[in-house]
OpenMM code with the backbone's topology and positions (N, CA, C; nanometers):
from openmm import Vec3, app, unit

residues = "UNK UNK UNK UNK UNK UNK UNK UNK UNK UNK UNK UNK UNK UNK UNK UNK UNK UNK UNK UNK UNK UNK UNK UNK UNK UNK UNK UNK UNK UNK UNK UNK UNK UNK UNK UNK UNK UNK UNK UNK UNK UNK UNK UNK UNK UNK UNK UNK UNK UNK UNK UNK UNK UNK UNK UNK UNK UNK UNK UNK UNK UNK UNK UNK UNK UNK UNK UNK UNK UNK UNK UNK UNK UNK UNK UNK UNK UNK UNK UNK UNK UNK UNK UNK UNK UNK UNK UNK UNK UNK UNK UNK UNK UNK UNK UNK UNK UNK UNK UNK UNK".split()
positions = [
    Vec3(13.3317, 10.0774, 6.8186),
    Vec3(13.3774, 9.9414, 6.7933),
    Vec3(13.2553, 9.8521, 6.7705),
    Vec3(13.2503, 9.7704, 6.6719),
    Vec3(13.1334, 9.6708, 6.6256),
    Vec3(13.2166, 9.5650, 6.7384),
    Vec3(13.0603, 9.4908, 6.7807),
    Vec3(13.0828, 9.3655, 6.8558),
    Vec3(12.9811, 9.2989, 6.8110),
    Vec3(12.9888, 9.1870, 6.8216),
    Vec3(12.8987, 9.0762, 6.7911),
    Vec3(12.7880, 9.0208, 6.8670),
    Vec3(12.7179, 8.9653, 6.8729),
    Vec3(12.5952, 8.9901, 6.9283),
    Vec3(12.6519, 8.9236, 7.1043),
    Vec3(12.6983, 8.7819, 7.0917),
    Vec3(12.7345, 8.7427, 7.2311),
    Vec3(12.8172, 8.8301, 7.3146),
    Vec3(12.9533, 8.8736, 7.2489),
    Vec3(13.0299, 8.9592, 7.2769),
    Vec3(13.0110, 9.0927, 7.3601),
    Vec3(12.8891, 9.1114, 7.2895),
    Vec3(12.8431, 9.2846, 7.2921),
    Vec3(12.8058, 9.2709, 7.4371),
    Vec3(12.6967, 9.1463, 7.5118),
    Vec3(12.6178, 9.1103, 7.5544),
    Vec3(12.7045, 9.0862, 7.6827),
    Vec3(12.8296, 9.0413, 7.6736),
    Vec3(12.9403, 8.9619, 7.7935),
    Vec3(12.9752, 9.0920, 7.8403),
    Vec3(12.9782, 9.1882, 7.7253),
    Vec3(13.0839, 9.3271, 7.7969),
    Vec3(12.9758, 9.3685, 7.8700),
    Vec3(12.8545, 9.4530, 7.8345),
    Vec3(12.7459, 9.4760, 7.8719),
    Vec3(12.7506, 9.4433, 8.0138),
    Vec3(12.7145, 9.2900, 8.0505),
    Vec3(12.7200, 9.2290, 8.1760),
    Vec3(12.8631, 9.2447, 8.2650),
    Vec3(12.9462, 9.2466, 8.2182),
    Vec3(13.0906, 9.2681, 8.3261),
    Vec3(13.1124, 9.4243, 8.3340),
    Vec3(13.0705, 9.4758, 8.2693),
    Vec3(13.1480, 9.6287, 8.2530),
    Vec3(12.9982, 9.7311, 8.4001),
    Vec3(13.0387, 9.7444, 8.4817),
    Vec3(13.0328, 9.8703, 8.5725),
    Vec3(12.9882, 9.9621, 8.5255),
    Vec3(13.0093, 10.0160, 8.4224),
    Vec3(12.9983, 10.1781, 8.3545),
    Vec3(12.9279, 10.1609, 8.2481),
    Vec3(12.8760, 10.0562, 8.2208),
    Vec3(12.7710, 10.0022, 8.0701),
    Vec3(12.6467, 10.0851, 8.1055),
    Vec3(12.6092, 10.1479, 7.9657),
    Vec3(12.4921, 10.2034, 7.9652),
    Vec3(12.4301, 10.1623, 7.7850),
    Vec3(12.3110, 10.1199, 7.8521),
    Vec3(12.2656, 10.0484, 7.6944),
    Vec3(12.1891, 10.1580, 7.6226),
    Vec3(12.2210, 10.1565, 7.4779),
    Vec3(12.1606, 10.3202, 7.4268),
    Vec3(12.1049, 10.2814, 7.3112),
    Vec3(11.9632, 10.3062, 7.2558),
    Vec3(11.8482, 10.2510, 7.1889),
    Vec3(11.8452, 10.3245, 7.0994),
    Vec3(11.8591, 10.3569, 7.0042),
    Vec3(11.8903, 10.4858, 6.9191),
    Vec3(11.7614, 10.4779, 6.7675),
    Vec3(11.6479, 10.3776, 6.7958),
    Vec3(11.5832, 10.3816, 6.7502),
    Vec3(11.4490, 10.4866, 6.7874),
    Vec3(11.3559, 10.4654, 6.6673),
    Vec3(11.2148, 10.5575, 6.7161),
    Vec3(11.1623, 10.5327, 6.8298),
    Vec3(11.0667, 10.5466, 6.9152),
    Vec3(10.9694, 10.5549, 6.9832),
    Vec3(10.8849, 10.4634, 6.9077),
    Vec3(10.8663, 10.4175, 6.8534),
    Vec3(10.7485, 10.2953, 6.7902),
    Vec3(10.8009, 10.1858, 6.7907),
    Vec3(10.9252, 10.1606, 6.6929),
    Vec3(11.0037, 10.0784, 6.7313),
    Vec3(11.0168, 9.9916, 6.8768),
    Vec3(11.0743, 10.0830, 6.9859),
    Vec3(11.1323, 10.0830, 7.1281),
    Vec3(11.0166, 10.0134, 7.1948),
    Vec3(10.8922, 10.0601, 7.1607),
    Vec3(10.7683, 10.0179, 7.2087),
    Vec3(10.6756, 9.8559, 7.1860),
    Vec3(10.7690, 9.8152, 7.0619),
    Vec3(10.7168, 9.6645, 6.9767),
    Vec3(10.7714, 9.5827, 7.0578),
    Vec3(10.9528, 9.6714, 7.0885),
    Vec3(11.0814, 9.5372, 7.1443),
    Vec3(11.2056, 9.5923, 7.1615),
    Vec3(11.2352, 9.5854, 7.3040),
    Vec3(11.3721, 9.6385, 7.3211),
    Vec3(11.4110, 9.5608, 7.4510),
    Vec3(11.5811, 9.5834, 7.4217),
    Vec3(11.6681, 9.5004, 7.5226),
    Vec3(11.6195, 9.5876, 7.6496),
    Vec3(11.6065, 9.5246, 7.7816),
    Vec3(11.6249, 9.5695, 7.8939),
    Vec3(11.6746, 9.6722, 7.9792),
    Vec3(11.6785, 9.7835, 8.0193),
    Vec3(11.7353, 9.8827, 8.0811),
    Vec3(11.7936, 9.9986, 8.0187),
    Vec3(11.7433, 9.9878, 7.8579),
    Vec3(11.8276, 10.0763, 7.8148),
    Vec3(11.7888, 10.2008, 7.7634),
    Vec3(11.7863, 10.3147, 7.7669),
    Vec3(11.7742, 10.4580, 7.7092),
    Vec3(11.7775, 10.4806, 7.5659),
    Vec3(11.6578, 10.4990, 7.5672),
    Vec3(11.6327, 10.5545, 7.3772),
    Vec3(11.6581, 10.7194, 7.3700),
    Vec3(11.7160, 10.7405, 7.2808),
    Vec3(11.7173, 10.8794, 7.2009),
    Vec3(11.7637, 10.8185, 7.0518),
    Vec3(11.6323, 10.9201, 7.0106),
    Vec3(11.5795, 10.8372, 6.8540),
    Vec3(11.6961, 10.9010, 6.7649),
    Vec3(11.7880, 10.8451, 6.6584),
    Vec3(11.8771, 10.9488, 6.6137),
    Vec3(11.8022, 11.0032, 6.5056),
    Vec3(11.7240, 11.0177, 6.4733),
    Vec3(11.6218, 11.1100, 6.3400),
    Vec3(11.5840, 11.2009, 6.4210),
    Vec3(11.6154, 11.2572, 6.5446),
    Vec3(11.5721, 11.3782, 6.6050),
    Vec3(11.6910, 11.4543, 6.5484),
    Vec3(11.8094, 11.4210, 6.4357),
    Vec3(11.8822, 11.5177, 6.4455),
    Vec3(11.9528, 11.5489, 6.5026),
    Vec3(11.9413, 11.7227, 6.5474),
    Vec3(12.0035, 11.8217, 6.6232),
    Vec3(11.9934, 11.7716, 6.7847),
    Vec3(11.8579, 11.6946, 6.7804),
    Vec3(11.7570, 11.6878, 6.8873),
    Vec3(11.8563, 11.5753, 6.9624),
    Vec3(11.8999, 11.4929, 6.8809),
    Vec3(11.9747, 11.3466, 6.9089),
    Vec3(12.1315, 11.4230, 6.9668),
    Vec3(12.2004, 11.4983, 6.9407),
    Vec3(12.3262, 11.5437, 6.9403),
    Vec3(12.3028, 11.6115, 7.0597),
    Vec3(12.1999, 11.6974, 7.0897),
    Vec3(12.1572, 11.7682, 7.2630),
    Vec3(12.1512, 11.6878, 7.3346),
    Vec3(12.0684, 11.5538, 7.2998),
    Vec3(12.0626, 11.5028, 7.4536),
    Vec3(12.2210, 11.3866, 7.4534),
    Vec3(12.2413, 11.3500, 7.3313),
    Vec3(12.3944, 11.2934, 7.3920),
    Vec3(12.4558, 11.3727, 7.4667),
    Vec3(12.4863, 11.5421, 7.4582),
    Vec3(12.5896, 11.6075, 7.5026),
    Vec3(12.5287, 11.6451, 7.6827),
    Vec3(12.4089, 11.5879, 7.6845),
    Vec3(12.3841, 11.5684, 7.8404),
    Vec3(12.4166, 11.4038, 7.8700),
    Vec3(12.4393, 11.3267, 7.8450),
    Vec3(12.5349, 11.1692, 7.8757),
    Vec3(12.6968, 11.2224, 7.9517),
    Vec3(12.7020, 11.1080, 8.0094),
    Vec3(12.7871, 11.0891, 8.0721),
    Vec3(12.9448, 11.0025, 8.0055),
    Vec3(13.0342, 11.1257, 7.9899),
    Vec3(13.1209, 11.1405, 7.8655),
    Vec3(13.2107, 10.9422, 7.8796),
    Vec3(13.2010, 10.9784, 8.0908),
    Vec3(13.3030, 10.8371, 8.1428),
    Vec3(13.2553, 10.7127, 8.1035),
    Vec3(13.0681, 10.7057, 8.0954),
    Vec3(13.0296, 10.5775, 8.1033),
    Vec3(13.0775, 10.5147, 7.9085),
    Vec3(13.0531, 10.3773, 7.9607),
    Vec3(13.0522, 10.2894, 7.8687),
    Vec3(12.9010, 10.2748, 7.8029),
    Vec3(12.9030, 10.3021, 7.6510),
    Vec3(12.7877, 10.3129, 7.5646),
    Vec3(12.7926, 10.1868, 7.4889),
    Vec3(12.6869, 10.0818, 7.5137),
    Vec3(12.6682, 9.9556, 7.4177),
    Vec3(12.5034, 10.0333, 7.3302),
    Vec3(12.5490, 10.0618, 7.1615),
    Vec3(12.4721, 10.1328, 7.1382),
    Vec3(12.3582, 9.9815, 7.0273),
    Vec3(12.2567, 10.0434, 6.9985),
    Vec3(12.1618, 9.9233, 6.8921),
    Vec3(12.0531, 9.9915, 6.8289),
    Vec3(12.0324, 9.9060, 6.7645),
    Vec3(11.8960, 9.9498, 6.6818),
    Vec3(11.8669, 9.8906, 6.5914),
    Vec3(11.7823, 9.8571, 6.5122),
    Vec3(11.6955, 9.7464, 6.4352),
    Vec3(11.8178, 9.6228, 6.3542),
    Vec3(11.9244, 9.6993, 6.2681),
    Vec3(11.9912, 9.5946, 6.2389),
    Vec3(12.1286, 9.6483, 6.2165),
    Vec3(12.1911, 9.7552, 6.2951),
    Vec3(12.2877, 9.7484, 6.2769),
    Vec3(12.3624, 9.9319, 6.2647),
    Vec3(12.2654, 9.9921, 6.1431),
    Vec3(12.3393, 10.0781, 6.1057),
    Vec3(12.3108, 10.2069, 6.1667),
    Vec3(12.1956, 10.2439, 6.2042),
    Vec3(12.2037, 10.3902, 6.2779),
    Vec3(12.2903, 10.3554, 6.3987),
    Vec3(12.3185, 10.2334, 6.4636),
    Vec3(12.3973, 10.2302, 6.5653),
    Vec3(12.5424, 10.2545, 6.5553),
    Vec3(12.5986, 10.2143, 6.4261),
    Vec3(12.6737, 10.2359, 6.4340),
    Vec3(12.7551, 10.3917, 6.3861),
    Vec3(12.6291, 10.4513, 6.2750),
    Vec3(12.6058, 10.5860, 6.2243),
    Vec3(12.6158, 10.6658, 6.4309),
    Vec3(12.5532, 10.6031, 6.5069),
    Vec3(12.5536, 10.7215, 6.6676),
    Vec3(12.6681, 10.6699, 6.7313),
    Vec3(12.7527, 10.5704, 6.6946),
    Vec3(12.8704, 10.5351, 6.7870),
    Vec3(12.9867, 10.6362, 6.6816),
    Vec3(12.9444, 10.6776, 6.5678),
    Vec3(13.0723, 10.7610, 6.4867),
    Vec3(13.0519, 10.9170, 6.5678),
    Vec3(12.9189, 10.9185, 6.5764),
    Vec3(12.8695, 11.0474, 6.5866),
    Vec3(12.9232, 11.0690, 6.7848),
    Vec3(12.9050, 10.9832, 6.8490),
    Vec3(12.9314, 11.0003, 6.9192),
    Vec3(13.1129, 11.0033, 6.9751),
    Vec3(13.1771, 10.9431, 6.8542),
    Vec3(13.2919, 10.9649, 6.9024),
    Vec3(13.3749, 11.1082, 6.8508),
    Vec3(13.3065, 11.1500, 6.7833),
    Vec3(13.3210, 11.2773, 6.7341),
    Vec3(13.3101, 11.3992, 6.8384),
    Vec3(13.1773, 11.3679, 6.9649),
    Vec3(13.1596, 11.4195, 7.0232),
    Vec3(13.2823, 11.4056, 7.1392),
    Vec3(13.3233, 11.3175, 7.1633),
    Vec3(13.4158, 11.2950, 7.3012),
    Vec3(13.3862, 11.2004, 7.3743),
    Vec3(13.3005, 11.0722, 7.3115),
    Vec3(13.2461, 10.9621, 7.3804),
    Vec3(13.3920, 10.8437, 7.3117),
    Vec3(13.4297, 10.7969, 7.4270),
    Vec3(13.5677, 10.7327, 7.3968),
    Vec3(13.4866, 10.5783, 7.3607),
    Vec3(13.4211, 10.5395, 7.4713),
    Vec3(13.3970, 10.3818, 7.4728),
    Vec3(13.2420, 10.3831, 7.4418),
    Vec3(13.2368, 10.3647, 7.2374),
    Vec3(13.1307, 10.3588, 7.2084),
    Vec3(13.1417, 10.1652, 7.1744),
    Vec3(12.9838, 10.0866, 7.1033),
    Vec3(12.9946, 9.9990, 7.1085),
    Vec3(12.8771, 9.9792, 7.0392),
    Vec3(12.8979, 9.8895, 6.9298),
    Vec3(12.7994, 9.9185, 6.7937),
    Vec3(12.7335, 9.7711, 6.8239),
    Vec3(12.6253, 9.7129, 6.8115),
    Vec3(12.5842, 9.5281, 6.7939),
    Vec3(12.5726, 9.5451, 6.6711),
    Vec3(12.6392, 9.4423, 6.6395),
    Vec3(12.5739, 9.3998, 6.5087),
    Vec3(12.5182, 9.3022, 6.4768),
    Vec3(12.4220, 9.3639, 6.4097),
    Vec3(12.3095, 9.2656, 6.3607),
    Vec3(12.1979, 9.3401, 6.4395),
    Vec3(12.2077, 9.4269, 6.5086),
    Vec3(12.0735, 9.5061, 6.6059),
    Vec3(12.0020, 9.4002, 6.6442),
    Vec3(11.8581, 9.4695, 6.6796),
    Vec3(11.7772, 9.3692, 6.7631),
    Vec3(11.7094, 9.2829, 6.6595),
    Vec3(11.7425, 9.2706, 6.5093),
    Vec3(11.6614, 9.1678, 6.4670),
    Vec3(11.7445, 9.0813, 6.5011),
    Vec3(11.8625, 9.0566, 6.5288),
    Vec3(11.9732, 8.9154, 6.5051),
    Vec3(11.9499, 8.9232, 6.7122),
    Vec3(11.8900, 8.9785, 6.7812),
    Vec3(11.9330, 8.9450, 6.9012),
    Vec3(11.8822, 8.8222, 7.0013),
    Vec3(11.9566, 8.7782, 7.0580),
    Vec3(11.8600, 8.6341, 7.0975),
    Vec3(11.8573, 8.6341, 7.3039),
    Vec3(11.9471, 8.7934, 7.3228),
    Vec3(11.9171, 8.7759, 7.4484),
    Vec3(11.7559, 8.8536, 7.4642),
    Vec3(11.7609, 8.8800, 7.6284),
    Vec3(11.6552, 8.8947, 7.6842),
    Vec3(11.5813, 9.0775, 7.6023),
    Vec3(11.4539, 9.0703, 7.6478),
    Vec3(11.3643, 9.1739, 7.5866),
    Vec3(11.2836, 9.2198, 7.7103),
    Vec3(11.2004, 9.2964, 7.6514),
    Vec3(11.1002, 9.3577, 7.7327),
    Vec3(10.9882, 9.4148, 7.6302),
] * unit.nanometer
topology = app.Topology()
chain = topology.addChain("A")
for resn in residues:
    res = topology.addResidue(resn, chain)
    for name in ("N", "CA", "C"):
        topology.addAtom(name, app.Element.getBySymbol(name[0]), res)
């Protein structure tokens, strides 16, 4: 499901089972990324599809990445896998105006 940047951000904060998922490079992740959240780069491929299938099928996935589309390219991929409550931002972290690290 695409959410919008505030939106994405409200569920994120109320939801218990939120896990924030960075799906950009390692270079990227390293310039600027939201707070608390777990990168697996999806250009690893095969590499990207192994370590989803070690995630946790129950939690809630708010997924991102630079502006939009590999996130939402790993929220298809992941629902394919058996991940029910995926969660795309749109606009990624260039449109994002909450907090960083």
């Amino acid at each position: 499901m695409n959410l919008t940047q505030d939106s994405w951000w409200e569920e994120v904060q109320k939801d218990p089972n939120a896990v924030i998922l960075d799906v950009r490079t390692i270079e990227e992740v390293e310039e600027l990324a939201i707070p608390n959240s777990i990168n697996i780069d999806i250009y690893k491929g095969q590499g990207f599809l192994d370590e989803l299938e070690q995630l946790d099928k129950d939690k809630s996935y708010y997924v991102y990445c630079k502006s939009g589309g590999r996130s939402n390219q790993a929220c298809l991929l992941m629902g394919q896998l058996g991940f029910d409550k995926t969660f795309n931002l749109l606009g990624g972290i260039t449109e994002w105006e909450g907090p960083t690290v």
